[in-house]
C-alpha positions as CSV (number, residue, x, y, z in Angstrom):
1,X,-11.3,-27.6,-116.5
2,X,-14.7,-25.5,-116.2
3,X,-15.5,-26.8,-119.6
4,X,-15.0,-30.6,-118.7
5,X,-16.8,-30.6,-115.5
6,X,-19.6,-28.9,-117.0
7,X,-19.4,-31.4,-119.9
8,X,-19.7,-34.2,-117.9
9,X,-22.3,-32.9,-115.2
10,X,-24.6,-32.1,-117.6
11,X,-24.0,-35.7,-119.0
12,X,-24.6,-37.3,-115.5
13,X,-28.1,-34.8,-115.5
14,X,-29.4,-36.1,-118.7
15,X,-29.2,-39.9,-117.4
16,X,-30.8,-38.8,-114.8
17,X,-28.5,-39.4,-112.4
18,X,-28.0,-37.8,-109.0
19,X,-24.0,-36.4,-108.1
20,X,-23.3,-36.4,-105.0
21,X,-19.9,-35.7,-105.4
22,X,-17.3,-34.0,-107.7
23,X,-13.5,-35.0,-106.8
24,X,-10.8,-32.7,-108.3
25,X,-6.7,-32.7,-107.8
26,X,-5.4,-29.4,-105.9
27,X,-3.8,-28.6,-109.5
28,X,-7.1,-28.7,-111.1
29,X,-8.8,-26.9,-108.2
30,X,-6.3,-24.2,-108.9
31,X,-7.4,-23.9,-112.9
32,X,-11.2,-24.1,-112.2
33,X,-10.7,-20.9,-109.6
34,X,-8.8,-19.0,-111.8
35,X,-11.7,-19.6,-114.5
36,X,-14.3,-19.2,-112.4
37,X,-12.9,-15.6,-111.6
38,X,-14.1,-14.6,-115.1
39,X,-17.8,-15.4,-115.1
40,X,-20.4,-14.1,-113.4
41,X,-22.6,-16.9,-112.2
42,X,-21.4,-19.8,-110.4
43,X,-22.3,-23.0,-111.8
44,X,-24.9,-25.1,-110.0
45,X,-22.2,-28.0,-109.3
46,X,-19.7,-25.9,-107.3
47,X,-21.3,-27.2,-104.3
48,X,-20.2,-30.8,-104.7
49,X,-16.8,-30.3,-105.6
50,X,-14.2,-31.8,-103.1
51,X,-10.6,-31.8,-103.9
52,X,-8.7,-35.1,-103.5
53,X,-4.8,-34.9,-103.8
54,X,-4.9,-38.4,-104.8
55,X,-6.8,-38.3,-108.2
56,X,-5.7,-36.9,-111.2
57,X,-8.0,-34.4,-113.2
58,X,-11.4,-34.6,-111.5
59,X,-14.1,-37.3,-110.5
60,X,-17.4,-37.1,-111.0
61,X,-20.2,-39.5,-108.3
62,X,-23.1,-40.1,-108.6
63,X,-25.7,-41.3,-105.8
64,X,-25.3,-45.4,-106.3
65,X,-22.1,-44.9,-108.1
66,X,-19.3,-46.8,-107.1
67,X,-16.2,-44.5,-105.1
68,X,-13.7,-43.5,-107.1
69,X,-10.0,-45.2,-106.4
């Protein structure tokens, strides 16, 4: 999950687009905490991650993007 969300962030960055939001299912909040206990730094998106027990996986936003479903 770490991978993907990094994967993707750093594709929203490159566009040079703004997220404002990361959505990610309880299930996929639980995987990204148990990976996140074995590395040191945090990465810079943590902030903007919101979980949504609705969606599936996880949901990136960007500022101007439309909302997810």
């Amino acid at each position: 999950m770490l991978k993907q969300i990094d994967a993707t962030y750093e594709e929203y960055v490159k566009a040079g687009k703004r997220v404002s939001r990361i959505e990610i299912s309880p299930i996929g909040m639980d995987h990204l905490n148990s990976e996140l206990k074995n590395r040191k730094e945090e990465p810079e998106w943590l902030d903007f991650v919101k979980v949504n027990k609705d969606i599936f996986g996880f949901a990136i936003t960007g500022i101007g993007d439309k909302q997810p479903s």
